[in-house]
PATIKE-687181 format. One record per residue (C-alpha): chain; x, y, z. Coordinates in Angstrom, 1 decimal, padded with zeros to 4 digits. Example, Ala and Ser with C-alpha at 12.3 -4.5 7.8 and 13.67 -1.06 7.14 Angstrom:
REC:cadena:xx:yy:zz
REC:A:012.3:-004.5:007.8
REC:A:013.7:-001.1:007.1
//
This chain:
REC:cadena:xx:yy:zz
REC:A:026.8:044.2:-107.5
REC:A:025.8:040.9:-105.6
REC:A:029.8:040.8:-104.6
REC:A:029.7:044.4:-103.4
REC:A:026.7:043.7:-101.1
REC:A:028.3:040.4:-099.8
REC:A:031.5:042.9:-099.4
REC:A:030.1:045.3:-097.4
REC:A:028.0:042.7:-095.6
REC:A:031.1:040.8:-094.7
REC:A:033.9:043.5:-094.1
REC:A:031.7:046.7:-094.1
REC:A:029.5:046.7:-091.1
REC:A:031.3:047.2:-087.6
REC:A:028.5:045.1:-085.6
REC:A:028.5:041.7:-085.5
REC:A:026.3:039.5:-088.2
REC:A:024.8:036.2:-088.4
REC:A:023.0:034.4:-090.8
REC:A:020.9:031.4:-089.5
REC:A:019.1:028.9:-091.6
REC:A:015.8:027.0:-090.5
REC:A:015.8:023.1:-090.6
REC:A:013.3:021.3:-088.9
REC:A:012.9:023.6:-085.5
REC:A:017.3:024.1:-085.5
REC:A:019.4:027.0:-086.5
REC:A:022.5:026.0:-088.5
REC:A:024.8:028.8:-089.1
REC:A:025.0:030.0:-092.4
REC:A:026.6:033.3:-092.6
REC:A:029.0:035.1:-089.7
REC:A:030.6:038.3:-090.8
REC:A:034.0:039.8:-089.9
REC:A:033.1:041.4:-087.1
REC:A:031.8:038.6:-085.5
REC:A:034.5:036.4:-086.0
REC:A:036.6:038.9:-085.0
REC:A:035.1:039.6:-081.5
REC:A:034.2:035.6:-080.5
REC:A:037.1:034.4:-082.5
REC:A:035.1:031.9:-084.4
REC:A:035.8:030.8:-088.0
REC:A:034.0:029.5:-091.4
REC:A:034.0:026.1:-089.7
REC:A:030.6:026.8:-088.1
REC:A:029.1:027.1:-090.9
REC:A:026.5:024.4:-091.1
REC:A:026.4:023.8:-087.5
REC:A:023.7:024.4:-085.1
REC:A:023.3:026.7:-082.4
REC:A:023.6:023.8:-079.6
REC:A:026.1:022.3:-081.3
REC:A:028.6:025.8:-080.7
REC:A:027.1:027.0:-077.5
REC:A:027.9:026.1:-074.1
REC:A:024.7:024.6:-073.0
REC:A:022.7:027.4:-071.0
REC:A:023.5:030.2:-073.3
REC:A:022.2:027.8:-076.1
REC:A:019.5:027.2:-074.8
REC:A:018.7:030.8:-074.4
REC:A:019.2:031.7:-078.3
REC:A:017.5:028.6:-079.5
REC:A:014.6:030.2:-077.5
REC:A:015.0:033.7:-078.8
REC:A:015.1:032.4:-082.5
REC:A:012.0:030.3:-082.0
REC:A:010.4:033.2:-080.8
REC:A:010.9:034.5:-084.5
REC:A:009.8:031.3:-086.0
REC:A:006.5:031.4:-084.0
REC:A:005.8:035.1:-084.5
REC:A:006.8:035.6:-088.0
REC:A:008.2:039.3:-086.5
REC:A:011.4:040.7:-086.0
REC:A:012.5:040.5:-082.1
REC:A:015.1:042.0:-079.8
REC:A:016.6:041.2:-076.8
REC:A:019.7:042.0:-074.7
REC:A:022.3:039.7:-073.4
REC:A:026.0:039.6:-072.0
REC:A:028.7:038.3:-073.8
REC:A:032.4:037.4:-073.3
REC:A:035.6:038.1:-074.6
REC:A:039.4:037.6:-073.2
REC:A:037.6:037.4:-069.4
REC:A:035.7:040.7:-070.2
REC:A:032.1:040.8:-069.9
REC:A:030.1:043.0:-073.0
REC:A:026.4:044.1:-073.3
REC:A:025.0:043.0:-076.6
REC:A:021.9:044.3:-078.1
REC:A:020.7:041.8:-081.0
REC:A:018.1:042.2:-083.4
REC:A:016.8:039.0:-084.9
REC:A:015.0:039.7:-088.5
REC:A:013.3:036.9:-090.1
REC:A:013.1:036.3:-094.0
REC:A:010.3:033.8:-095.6
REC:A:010.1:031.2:-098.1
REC:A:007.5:031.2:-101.2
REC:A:004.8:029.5:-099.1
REC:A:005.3:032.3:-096.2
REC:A:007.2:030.5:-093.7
REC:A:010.2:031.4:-092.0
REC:A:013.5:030.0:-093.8
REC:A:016.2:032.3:-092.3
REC:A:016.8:034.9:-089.5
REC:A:019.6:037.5:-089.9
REC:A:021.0:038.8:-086.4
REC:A:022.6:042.0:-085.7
REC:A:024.3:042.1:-082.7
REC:A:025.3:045.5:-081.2
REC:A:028.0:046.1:-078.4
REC:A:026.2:048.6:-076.6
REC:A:028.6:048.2:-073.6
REC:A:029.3:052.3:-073.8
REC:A:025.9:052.7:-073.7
REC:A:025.3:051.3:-070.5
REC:A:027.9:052.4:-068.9
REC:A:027.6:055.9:-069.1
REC:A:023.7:055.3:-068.8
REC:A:024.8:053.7:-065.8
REC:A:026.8:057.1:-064.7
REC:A:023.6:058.8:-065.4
REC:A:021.2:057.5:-063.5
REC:A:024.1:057.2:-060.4
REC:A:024.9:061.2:-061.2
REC:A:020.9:061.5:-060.6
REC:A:020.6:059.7:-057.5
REC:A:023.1:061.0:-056.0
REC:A:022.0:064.6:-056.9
REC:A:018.7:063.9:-055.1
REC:A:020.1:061.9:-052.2
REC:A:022.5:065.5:-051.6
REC:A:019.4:067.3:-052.0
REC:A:017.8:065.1:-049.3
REC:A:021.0:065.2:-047.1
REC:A:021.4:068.9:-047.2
REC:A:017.6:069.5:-046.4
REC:A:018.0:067.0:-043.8
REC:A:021.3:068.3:-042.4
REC:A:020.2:072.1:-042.5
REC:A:016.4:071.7:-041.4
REC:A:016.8:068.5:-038.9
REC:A:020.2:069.4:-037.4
REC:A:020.2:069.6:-033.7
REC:A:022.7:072.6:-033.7
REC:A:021.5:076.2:-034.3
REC:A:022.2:076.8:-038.3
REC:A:021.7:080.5:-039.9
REC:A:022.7:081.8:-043.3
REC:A:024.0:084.8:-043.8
REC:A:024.7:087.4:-046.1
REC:A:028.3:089.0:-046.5
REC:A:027.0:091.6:-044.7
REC:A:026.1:088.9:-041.4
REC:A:022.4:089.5:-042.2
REC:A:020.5:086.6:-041.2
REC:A:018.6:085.6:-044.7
REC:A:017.6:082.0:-043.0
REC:A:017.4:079.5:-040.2
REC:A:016.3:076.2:-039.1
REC:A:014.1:074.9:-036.5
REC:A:017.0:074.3:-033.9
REC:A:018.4:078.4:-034.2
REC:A:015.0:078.8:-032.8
REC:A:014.8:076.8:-029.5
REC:A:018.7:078.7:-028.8
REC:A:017.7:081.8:-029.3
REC:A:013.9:081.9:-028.4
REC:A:013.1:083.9:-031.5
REC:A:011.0:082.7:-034.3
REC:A:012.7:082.7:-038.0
REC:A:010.3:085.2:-039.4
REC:A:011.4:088.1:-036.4
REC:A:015.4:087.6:-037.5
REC:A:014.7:087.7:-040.9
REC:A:017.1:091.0:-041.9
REC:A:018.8:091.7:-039.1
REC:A:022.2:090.5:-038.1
REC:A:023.5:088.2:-036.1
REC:A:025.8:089.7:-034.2
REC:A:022.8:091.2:-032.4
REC:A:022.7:088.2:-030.2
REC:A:026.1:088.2:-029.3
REC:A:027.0:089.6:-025.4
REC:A:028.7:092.5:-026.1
REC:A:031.7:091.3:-024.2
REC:A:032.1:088.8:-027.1
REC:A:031.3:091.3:-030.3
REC:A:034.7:091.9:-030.8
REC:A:035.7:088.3:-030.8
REC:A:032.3:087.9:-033.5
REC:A:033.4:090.4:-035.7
REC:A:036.9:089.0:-035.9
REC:A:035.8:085.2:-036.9
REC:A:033.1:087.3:-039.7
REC:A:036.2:088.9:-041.1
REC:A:037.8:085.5:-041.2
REC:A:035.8:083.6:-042.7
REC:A:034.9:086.4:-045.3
REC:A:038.6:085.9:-046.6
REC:A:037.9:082.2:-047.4
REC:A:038.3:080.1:-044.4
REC:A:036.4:078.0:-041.7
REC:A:036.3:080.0:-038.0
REC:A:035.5:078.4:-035.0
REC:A:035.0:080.5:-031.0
REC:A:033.3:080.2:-028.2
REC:A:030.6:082.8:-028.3
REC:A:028.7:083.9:-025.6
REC:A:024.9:084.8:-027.6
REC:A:021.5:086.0:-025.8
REC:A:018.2:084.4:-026.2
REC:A:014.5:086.2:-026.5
REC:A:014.9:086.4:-022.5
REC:A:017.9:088.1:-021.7
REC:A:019.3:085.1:-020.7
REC:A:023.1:084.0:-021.5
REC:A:023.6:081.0:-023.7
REC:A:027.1:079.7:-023.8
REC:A:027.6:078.7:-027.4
REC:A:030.5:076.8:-029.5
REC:A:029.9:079.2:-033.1
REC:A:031.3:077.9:-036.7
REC:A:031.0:080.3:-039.7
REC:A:031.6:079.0:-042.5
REC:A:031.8:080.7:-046.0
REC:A:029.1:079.6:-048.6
REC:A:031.0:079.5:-052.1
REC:A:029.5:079.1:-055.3
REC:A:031.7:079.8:-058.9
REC:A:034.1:079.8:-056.0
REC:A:033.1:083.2:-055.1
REC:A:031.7:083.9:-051.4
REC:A:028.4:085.3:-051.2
REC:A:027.5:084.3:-047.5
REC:A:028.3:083.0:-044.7
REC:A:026.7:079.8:-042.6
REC:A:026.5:080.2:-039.0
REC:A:026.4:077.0:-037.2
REC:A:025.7:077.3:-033.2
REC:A:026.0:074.8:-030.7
REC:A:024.5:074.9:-027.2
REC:A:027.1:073.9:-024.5
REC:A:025.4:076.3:-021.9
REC:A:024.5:072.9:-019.7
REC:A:028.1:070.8:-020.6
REC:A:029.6:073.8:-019.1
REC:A:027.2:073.8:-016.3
REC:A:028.2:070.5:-015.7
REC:A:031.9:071.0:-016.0
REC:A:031.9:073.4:-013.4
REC:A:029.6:071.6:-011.0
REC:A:032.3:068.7:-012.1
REC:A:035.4:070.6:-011.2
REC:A:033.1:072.0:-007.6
REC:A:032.5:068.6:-006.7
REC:A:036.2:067.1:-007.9
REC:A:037.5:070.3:-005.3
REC:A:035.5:069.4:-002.4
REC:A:036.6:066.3:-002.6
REC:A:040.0:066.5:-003.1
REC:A:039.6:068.9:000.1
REC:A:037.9:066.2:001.5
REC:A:040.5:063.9:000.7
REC:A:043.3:065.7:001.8
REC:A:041.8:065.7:005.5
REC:A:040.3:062.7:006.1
REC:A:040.9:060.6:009.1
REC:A:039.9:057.2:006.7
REC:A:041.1:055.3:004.2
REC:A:039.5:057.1:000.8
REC:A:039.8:055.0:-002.4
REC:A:038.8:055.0:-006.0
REC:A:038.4:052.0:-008.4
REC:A:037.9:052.0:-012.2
REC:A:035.7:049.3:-013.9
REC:A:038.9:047.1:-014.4
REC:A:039.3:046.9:-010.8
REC:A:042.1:048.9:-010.7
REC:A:043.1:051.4:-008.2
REC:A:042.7:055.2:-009.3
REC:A:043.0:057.2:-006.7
REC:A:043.6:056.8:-002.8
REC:A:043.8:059.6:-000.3
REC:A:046.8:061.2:001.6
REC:A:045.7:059.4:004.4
REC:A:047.2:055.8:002.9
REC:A:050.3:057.1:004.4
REC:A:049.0:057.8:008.0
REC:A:047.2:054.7:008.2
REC:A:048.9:052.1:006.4
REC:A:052.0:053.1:005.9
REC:A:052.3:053.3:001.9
REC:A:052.3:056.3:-000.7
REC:A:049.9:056.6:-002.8
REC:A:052.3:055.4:-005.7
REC:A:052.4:052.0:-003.9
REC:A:048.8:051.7:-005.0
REC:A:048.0:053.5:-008.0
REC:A:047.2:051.3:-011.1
REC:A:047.5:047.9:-008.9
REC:A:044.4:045.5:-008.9
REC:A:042.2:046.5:-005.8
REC:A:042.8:043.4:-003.4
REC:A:046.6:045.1:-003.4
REC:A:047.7:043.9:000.3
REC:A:044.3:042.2:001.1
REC:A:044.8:039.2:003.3
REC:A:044.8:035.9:001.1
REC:A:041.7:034.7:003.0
REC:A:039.7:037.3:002.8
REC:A:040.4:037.9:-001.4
REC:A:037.7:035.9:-002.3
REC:A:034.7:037.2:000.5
REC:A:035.5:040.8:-000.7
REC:A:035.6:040.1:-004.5
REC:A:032.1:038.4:-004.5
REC:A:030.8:040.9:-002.4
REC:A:032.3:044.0:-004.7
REC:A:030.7:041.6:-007.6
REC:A:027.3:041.8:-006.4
REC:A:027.2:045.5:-005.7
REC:A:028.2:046.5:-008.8
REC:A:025.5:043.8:-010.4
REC:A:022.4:045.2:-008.1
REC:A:023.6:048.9:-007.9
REC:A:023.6:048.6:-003.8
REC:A:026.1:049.9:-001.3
REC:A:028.0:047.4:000.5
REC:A:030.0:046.9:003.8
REC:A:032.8:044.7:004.5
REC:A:035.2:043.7:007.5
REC:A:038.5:042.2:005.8
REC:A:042.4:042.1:006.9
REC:A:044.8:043.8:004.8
REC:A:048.7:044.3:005.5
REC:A:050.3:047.8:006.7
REC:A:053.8:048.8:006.0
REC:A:055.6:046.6:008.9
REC:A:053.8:043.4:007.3
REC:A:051.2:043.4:010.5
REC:A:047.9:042.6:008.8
REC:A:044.8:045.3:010.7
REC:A:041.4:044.8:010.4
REC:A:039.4:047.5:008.0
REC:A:036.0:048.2:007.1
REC:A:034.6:049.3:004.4
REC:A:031.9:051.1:002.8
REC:A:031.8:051.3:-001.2
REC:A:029.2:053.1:-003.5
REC:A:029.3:051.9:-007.2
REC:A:029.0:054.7:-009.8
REC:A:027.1:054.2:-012.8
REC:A:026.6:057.0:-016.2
REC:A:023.6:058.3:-017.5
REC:A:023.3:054.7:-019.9
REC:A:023.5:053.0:-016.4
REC:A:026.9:051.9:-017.1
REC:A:029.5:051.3:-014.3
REC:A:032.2:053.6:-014.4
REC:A:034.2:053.1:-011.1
REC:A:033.9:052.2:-007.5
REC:A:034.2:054.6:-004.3
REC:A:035.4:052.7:-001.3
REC:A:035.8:054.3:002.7
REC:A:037.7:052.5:004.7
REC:A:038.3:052.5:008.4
REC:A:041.2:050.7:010.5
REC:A:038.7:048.9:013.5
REC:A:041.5:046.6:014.4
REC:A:040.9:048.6:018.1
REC:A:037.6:047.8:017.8
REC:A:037.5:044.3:016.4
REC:A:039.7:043.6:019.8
REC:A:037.2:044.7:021.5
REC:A:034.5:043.1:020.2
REC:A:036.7:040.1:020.7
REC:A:037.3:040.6:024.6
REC:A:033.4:041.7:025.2
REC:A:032.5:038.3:023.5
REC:A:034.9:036.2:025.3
REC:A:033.5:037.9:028.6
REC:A:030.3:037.0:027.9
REC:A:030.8:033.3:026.9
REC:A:033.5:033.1:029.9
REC:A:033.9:032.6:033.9
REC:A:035.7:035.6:035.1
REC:A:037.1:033.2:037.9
REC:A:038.4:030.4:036.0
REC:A:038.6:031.6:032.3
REC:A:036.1:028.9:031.0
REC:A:032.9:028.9:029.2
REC:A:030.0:029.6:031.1
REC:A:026.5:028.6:031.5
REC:A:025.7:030.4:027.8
REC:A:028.5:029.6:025.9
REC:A:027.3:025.9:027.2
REC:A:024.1:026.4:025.9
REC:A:025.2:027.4:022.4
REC:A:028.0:024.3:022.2
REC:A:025.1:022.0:023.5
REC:A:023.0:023.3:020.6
REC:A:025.4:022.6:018.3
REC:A:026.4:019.0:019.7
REC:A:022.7:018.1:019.5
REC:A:022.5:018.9:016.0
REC:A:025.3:016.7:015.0
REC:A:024.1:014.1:017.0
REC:A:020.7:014.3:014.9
REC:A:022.4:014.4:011.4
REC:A:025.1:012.1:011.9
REC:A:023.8:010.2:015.1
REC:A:027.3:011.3:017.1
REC:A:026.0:010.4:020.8
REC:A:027.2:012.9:023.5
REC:A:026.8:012.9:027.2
REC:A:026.8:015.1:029.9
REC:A:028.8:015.1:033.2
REC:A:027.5:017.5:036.2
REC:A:029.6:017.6:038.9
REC:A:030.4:019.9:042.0
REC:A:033.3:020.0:044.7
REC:A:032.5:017.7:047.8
REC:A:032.1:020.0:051.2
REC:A:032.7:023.1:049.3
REC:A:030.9:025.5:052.0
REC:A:033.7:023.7:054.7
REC:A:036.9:024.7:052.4
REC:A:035.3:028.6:052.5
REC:A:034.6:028.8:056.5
REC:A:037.7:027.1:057.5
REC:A:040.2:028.7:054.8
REC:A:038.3:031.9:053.3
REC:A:037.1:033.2:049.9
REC:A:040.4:033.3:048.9
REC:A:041.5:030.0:049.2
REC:A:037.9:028.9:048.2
REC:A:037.8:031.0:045.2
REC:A:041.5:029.4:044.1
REC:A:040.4:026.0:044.7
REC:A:037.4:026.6:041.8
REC:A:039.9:027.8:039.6
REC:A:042.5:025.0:040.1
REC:A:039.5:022.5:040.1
REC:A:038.5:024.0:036.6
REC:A:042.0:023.7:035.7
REC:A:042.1:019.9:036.3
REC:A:039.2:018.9:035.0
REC:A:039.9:020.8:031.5
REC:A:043.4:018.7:031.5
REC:A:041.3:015.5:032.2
REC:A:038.6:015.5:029.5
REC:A:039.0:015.5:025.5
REC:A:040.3:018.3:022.8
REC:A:037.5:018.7:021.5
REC:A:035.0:018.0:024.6
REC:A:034.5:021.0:027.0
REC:A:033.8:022.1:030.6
REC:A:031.9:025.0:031.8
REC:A:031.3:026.3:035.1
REC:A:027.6:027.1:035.9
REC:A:028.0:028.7:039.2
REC:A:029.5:028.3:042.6
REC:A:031.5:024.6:042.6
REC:A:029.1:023.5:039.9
REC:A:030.5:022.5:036.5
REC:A:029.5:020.9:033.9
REC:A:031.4:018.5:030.9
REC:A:030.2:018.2:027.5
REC:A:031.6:014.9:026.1
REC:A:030.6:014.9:022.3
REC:A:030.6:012.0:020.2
REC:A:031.4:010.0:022.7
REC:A:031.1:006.2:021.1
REC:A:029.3:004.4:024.6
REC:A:028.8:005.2:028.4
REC:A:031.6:003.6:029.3
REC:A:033.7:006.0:027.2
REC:A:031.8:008.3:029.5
REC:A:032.8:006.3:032.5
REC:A:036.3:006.3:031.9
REC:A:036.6:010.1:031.5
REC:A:035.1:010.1:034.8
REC:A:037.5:007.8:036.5
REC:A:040.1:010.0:034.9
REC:A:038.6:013.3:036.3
REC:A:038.0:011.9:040.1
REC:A:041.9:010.2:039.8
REC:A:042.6:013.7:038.7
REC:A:040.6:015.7:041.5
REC:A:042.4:013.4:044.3
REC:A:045.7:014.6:043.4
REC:A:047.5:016.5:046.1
REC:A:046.0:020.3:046.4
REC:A:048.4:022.9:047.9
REC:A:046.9:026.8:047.9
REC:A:047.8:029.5:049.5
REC:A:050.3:028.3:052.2
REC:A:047.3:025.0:052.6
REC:A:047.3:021.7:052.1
REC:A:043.7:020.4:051.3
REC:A:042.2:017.2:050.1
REC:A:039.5:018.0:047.6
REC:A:037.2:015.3:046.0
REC:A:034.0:015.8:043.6
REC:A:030.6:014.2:042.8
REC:A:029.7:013.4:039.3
REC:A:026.4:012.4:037.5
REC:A:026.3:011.3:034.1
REC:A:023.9:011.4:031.5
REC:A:024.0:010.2:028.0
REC:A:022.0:010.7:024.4
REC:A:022.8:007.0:022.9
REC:A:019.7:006.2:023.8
REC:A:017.7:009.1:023.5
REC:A:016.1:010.6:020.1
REC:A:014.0:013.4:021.9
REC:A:016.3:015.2:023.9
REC:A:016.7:018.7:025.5
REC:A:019.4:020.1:027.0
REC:A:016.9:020.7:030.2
REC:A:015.8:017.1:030.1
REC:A:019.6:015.9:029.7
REC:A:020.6:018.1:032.9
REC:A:017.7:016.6:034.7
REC:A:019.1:013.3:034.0
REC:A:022.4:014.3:035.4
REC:A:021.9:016.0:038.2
REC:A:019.3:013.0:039.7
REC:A:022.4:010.6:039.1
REC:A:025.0:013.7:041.0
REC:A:022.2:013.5:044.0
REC:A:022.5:009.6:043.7
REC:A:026.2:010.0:044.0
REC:A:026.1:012.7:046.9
REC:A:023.6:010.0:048.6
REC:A:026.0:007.4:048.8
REC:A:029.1:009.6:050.7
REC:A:029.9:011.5:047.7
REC:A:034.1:011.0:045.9
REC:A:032.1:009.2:043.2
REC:A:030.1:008.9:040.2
REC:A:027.1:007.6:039.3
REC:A:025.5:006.8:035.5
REC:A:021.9:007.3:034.7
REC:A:020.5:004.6:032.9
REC:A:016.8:004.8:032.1
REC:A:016.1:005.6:036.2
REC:A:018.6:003.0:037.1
REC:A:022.1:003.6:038.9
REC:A:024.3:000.7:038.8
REC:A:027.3:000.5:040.8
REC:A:030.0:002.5:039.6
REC:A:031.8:004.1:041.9
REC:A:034.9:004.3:042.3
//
């Protein structure tokens, strides 16, 4: 009988058994059955040995815990753990029994492990099969009662038998008033026919979709994308859902889309200027008929090409920063910039551009007007050059003076470049007009302009003030006597042989320098003062010379 228990013990039970004997706070290994030999591929040979002798050290630790638990408690104890076999991972449930000595203490614990791996799993299954049960019980109350689109049920009949919160805001009725009635009802009744149709439909087993055209509480129409869906269950159809979607203000918007896109291709299509579009790439989109009246080009020439396409080199990076910072503070801008036509001439343009942002304040694309002022920038150019010039004699006059003084000053106060000033006038002017005319005088200013201009620096310049008077800017002129010799060069200049107008005249001039190398507080009033005591000095002594003003002084310099 004791070899039929040890039988069944050993070859009869399908779970996994271990003997374990108590020495002195260890567990040696005294009795593993089949199964569990079997399953861990261990043998006989660990019989004897302890438990942190045959276990890797953390999962020993673990058991010898488990076991002392036994010891301490003197009660049988389960727990669950994970074991291992060929690279598979198994749950184990094990049941550790303890068995006592005469004097009561414990002397062996048996442990049956279970693989309760099955039991898990499709526990596992369970409780996922649950959860998501519930979770589509919360979606579909969330999707039917929270959805922003219209949703009725209906029977086969199309007998509304429910709705959710959003049906009411389209139609303007309450749930409880379109309880029983059916939906087509609310359907225009140029559009009944087209309702009926996607009821039969879907009645037969399939999904319909239409645009429907449905009216609310108020009479009013409501432009409406409709689904009906059939509602199955036992794969039998006993209703229908109704699923209605409010487009009434995308349409709206479409047409006031395709209004505005008409006007202004109309627009377009007659315009005198230069109408472009740009996308957020910067590339070219659109440009108007009038490219070819203006420029020269197709459209094609543009289309899809960056947006400085033909802009003047020099001007690429003005216009890019500008375009930049519209786009970044949402402003309008206005530009003057060169691009080239079709013969490879480059015109002036201006334009005007209005960045375009969507409703998330996004920028979508750029519209540009632009204008060829090349007519007018000429302009502008011969109205400024009349006002900075002598009609007479072509050179600056008294205010284009004023501005280069200005300028000269400042240099010399940054970067202490000295300048001077030389004021000088023609010698017996009022003789040369009595004896010879206006004529002859006024083409003896003009020559005498001429001359002096060839005499004096580059970069230096000579304006007339009025009359014979005239006036030299020398700028950074290193010393007076620089300033000296430009003078000797002018009067050397001046006595030259004159011939005008069938004459032959001797013309001579008077000249009075001033200078700034000695001066840090100057004015251009105070530096013509200076000047024009030293010209009186000069016209004092018989005029045909110059004279330098030197702190009140006037040495002998004449020439």
């Amino acid at each position: 009988m004791e070899k039929f228990y040890q039988e069944v013990l050993m070859n009869g039970i399908k779970d996994m058994v271990f003997i374990l004997k108590v020495v002195n706070d260890d567990f040696r290994f005294q009795f593993v059955n089949t199964a569990a030999m079997e399953r861990l591929n261990l043998s006989n040979r660990i019989i004897g040995s302890s438990i942190l002798d045959i276990e890797p050290k953390e999962k020993g630790k673990f058991l010898y815990k488990q076991y002392s638990q036994v010891v301490e408690s003197k009660k049988s104890y389960t727990y669950e753990d994970i074991y291992e076999k060929s690279g598979k991972k198994y749950n184990a449930e094990t049941v550790l029994s303890p068995f006592f000595d005469e004097k009561g203490a414990v002397d062996q614990i048996i442990a049956v492990v279970r693989d309760i791996t099955q039991e898990r799993k499709a526990l596992s299954n369970a409780m996922e099969m649950i959860n998501s049960l519930a979770e589509s019980n919360e979606r579909y109350h969330s999707l039917f009662f929270h959805n922003t689109d219209g949703i009725f049920v209906l029977n086969k009949m199309g007998y509304i038998t429910e709705g959710n919160e959003a049906s009411e805001h389209i139609t303007g009725y309450k749930i409880k008033e379109l309880f029983g009635k059916p939906l087509k009802e609310l359907v225009d009744k140029e559009d009944s026919g087209n309702f009926e149709h996607l009821i039969n439909e879907a009645l037969k087993g399939t999904n319909q979709s239409g645009d429907i055209i449905f009216k609310n509480k108020d009479g009013q129409q409501v432009n409406i994308i409709f689904k009906i869906i059939p509602l199955l269950i036992d794969e039998k159809i006993i209703g229908l859902y109704g699923i209605l979607k409010d487009v009434t203000e995308q349409i709206q918007s479409i047409n006031k889309l395709e209004e505005s896109e008409k006007r202004f291709r109309i627009i377009a299509e007659n315009a005198q200027d230069l109408i472009t579009v740009v996308n957020k790439d910067g590339e070219i989109t659109y440009v108007s008929p009038s490219y070819k009246k203006i420029l020269g080009y197709c459209n094609q020439e543009y289309l899809e090409k960056s947006f400085l396409h033909n802009v003047h080199t020099e001007d690429e990076e003005r216009l890019v920063e500008v375009v930049s910072n519209s786009i970044y503070t949402g402003e309008p801008f206005t530009i003057q910039f060169r691009q080239k036509n079709a013969e490879g001439v480059m015109i002036w343009c201006e334009s005007i551009g209005n960045p375009v942002f969507n409703h998330n304040n996004v920028f979508q694309h750029l519209v540009v007007l632009t204008r060829d002022i090349t007519l007018r920038r000429e302009s502008e150019a011969k109205l400024k050059y009349f006002a900075y010039h002598d009609s007479l004699t072509n050179l600056p006059n008294r205010l284009y003076f004023k501005e280069q003084f200005a300028f000269a000053k400042e240099q010399f106060l940054t970067n202490h470049t000295p300048l001077a000033l030389i004021l000088l006038d023609i010698d017996h002017f009022k003789q040369i007009n009595d004896n010879y005319g206006h004529d002859t005088g006024d083409a003896v200013i003009k020559e005498f302009g001429a001359r002096i201009k060839a005499a004096i620096r580059d970069h230096d310049m000579v304006a007339r003030l009025g009359g014979d008077e005239f006036v030299i800017l020398l700028s950074n002129i290193p010393s007076s006597q620089n300033a000296l010799e430009i003078a000797e060069r002018i009067n050397q200049t001046i006595r030259q042989p004159w011939k005008l107008n069938g004459h032959t005249l001797s013309v001579t001039t008077s000249m009075g320098i001033a200078t700034s190398s000695s001066q840090q507080n100057f004015t251009e009033s105070s530096l013509m003062k200076k000047a024009d005591i030293a010209l009186y000095e000069a016209k004092k002594i018989g005029k045909n010379c110059y004279k330098l003003y030197d702190n009140g002084n006037f040495p002998s310099l004449s020439s």
